[in-house]
N, C-alpha and C positions, 0 to 999 in steps of 0.2 A: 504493500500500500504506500510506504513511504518512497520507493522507488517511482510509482505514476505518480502521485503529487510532485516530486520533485522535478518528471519530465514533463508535466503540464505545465508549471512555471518558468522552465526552460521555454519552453512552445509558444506562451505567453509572451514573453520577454523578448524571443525572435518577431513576432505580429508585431507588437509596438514598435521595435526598430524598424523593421520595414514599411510601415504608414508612416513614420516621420521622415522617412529616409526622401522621400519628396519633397515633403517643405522643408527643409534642410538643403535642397539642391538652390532653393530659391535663396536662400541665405546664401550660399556660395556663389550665388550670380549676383549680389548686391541688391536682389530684391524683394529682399523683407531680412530686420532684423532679428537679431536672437533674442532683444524685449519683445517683439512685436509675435515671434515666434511662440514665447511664451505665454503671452497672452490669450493666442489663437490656440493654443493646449486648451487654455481653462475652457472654451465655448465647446470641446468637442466630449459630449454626455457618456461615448463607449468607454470600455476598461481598455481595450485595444488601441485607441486613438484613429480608428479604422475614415473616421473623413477630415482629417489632419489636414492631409492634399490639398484637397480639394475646397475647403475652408481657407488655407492658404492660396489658392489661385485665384478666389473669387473675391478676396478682401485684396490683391493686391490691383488683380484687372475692373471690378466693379467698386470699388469704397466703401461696402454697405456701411450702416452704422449697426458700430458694433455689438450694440443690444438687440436690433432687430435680428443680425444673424446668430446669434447665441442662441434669441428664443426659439427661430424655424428650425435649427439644426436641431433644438430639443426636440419640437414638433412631430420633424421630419421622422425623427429615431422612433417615438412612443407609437406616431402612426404607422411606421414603419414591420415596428414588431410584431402589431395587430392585426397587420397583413392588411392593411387601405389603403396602402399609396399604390397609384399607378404604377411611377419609376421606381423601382427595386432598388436600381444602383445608382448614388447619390452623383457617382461619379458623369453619369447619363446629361445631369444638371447643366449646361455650357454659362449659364450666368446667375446669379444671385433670383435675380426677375422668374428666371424660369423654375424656381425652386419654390418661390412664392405665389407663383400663378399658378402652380399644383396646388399648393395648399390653400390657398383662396376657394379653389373649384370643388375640394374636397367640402369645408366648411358651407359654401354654397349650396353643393347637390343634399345638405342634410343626412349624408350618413354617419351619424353621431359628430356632434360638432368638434372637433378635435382641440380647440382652446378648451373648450367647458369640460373635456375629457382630462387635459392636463392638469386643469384646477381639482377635480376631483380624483388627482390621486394620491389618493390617501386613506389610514385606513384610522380608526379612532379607537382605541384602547381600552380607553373607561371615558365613560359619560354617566357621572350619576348628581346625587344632588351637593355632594363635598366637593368635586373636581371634573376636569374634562382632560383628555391628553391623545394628541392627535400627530401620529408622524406621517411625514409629506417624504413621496416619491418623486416629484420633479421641482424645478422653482417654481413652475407656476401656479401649484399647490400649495409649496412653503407660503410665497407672495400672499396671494389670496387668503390662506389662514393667516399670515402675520397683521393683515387687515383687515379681520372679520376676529374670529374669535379669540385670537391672542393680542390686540390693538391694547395697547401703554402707554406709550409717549403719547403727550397732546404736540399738535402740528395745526397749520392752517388749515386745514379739510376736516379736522375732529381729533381722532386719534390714528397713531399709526405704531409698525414695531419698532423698536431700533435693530435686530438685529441683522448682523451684514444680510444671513442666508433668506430673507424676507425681502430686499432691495429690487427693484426695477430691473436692473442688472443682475444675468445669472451665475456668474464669474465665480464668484463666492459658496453659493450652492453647490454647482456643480464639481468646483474643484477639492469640497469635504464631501460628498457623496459618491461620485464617480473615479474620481483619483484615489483616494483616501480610506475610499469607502465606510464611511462616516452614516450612522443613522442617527437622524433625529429624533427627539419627542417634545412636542410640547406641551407643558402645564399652565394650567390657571386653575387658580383655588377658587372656589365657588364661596363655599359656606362659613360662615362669621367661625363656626368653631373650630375649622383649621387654621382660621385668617389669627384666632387667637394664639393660638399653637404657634404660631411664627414668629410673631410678635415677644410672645415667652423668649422662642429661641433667640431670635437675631432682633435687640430692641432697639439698635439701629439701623436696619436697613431691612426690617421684614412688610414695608408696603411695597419697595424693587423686587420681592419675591412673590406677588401676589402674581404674577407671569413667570415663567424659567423654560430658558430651552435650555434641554439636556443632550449631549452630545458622546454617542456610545461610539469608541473608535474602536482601529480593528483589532486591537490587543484587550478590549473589555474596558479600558477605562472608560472612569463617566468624566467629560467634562460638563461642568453647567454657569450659564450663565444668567441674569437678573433682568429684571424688564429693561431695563436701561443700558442693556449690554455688559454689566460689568462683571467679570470672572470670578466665580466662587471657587476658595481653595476646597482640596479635596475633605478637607473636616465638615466644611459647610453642605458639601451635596451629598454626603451620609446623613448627616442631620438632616435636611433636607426630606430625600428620599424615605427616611425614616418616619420621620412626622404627617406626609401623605399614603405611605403605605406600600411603598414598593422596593424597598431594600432587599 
């Protein structure tokens, strides 16, 4: 057993080199830097980095802006896997336009709207009347819940979340999810009598905890963080976890 897992991650390891090994030619032609290269890492949602390419060819010959083509590469992939898209091979795509006029037609013809698909992927844990905790599959799910039921921060529009993986931008998401492979959860305390229970514990900073995204990475640890984004040491998210019921 230890010998196929160890030749899978060899197998692994070979796929990623070879999908970079493209946009890296363009790097060696002087067109696209190694920032710019890295950047174009964060937008591509596979563990393989399998439309690396081709994400580099279209940002350097078309300029999308770069949050719209993070989000349709999201798109692209989620529809992709679900067997909707038309083009199979992303590579099929000759310009940015052509990748979005797919997915426009999809969304149009009504066969499951494919934004409203990526918002709702997510699955929800516990919903009861103490708490709610809900982990998101794409950013546009994170998004969406970060401004709906996990909304903290006050802003011009009402409330919204602080945290990066909630932002407009999927950069941040995708690159603790899919890189990283990072699972989320997020909490919100509901009822007065946890809200108390916080309060006991953390009597400075237990209304920043009335929201927490916890962040399980891939060695088990929990990382967590506060409505306002600020890092709880690992004492605080055993306490934590402890006082909601999930230790």
């Amino acid at each position: 057993m230890h010998i196929i897992k160890k030749k899978l991650l060899v197998e692994h390891k070979i796929a990623i080199l070879e999908n970079i090994k493209m946009a890296k030619q363009y790097v060696n032609q002087g067109k696209l830097t190694n920032e710019n290269l890295k950047a174009l890492l964060l937008l591509d949602p596979t563990d393989t980095k399998k439309y690396i390419g081709w994400i580099s060819k279209v940002w350097i010959n078309n300029k999308p802006d770069v949050d719209d083509l993070g989000n349709a590469i999201q798109e692209y992939d989620t529809l992709s896997r679900k067997g909707k898209t038309k083009t199979k091979d992303i590579y099929q795509f000759k310009t940015f336009n052509d990748l979005q006029t797919e997915l426009d037609s999809i969304n149009q013809t009504g066969e499951d709207i494919s934004v409203k698909e990526l918002e709702t992927d997510y699955d929800t844990i516990v919903d009861n009347s103490n708490l709610i905790i809900m982990s998101p599959h794409t950013h546009a799910a994170s998004r969406k819940l970060g401004l709906s039921y996990f909304s903290f921060r006050k802003c011009d529009e009402g409330k919204d979340s602080s945290w990066c993986t909630t932002y407009k931008a999927p950069d941040h998401f995708n690159d603790y999810y899919y890189t990283h492979n990072v699972t989320f959860y997020y909490v919100r305390i509901k009822s007065k009598s946890l809200l108390d229970k916080l309060k006991k514990a953390f009597p400075s900073r237990w209304q920043a905890l009335e929201v927490v995204a916890l962040a399980v990475l891939s060695n088990n640890q929990i990382d967590g963080y506060d409505g306002l984004d600020k890092q709880m040491n690992s004492n605080d998210v055993k306490k934590f976890t402890e006082i909601i019921g999930i230790s």
